[in-house]
C-alpha positions as CSV (number, residue, x, y, z in Angstrom):
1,X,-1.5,6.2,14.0
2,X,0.0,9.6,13.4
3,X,-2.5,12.1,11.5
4,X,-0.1,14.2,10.1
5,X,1.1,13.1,6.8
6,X,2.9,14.1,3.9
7,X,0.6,14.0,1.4
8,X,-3.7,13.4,1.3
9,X,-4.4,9.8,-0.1
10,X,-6.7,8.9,-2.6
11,X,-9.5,6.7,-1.0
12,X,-8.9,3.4,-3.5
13,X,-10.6,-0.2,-2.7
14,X,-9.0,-2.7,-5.0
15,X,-6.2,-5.9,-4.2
16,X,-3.0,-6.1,-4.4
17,X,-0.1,-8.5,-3.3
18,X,1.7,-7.8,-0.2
19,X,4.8,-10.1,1.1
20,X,6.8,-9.7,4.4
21,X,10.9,-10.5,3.7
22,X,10.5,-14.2,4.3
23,X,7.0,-15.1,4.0
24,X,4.1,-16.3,1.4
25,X,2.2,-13.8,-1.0
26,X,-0.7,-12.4,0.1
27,X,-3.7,-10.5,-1.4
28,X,-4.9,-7.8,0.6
29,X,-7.1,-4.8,0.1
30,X,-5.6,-1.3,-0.7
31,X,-7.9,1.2,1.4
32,X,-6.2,4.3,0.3
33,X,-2.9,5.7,-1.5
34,X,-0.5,8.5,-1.6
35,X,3.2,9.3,-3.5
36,X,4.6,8.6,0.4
37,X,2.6,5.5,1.5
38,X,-0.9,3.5,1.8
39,X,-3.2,2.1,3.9
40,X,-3.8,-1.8,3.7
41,X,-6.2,-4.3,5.0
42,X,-4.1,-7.5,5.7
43,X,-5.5,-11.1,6.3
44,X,-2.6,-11.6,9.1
45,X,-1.0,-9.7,11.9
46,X,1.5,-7.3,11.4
47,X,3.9,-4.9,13.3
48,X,5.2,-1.5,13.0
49,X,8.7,-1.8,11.6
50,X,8.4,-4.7,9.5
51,X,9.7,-4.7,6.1
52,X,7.4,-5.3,3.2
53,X,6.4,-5.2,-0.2
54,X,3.6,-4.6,-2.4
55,X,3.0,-5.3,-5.9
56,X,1.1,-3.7,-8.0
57,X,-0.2,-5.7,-11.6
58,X,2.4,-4.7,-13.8
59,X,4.7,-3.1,-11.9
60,X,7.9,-3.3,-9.9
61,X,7.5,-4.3,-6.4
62,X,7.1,-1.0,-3.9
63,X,9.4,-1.5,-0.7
64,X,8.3,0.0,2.6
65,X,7.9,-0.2,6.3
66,X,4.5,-0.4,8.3
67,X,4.0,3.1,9.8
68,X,1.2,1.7,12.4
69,X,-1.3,-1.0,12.9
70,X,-4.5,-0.5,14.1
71,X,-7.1,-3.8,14.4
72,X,-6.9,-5.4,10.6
73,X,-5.7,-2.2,9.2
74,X,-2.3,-1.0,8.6
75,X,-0.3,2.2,7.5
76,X,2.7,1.9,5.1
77,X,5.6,4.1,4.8
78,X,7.3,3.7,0.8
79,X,10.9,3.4,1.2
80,X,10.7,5.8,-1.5
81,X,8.1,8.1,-2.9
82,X,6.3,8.5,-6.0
83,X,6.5,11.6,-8.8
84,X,3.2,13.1,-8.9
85,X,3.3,12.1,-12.5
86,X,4.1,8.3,-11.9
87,X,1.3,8.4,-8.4
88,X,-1.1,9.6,-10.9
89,X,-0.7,7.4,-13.4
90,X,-1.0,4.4,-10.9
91,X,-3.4,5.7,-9.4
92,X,-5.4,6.0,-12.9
93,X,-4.5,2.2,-13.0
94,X,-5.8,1.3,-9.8
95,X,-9.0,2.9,-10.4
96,X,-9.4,1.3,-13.4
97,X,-12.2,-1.1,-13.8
98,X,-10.1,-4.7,-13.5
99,X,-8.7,-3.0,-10.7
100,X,-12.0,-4.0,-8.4
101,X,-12.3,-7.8,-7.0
C-alpha cells in the first residue's frame, strides 16, 4: 500500500455495491473516501489492477481500479475524481443515517 495519496479520506463505515467487469453484485463495507479513491472491505479476493465498480444509492456507478490489497481490505483508484463540491455532497449522503447497516 502506498501512503502517499492525493487527498486525506474521510473515515466512513456504511455499504455499498461493488461489481468486478463480469461478475455478481456484491455489498461490501466502505472504510473510508476521498475525491481520488476509497478504501473497501470485500467478501472475496481481489487483485491490484482489476477493474471495478461501485455504486453508490442513487447514483451513477464510480469506475476504478484496485490500488492495493492488503488481507480483506482493499485500496481503489476512481478512474476519475470527484469536485470537492460533488465529494462533499456524497459524502454528506454517506454519512447520513440510512447510510449505516
Amino acid at each position: 500500500m502506498d501512503d502517499t495519496r492525493q487527498s486525506d479520506r474521510v473515515p466512513l463505515n456504511c455499504d455499498v455495491e461493488f461489481k468486478r467487469h463480469g461478475d455478481a453484485r456484491y455489498k461490501v463495507d466502505l472504510l473510508d473516501f476521498s475525491p481520488h479513491g476509497c478504501c473497501i472491505s470485500p467478501p472475496i479476493r481481489v487483485e491490484e489492477g482489476e477493474s471495478i465498480s461501485l455504486r453508490i444509492p442513487d447514483m451513477e456507478a464510480i469506475h476504478g481500479r484496485i490500488a492495493w490489497v492488503r488481507d480483506w481490505k482493499a485500496g481503489i483508484q476512481f478512474d476519475h475524481s470527484f469536485h470537492e463540491a460533488v465529494f462533499e455532497l456524497v459524502v454528506r449522503r454517506l454519512e447520513g443515517p440510512s447510510a449505516t447497516s
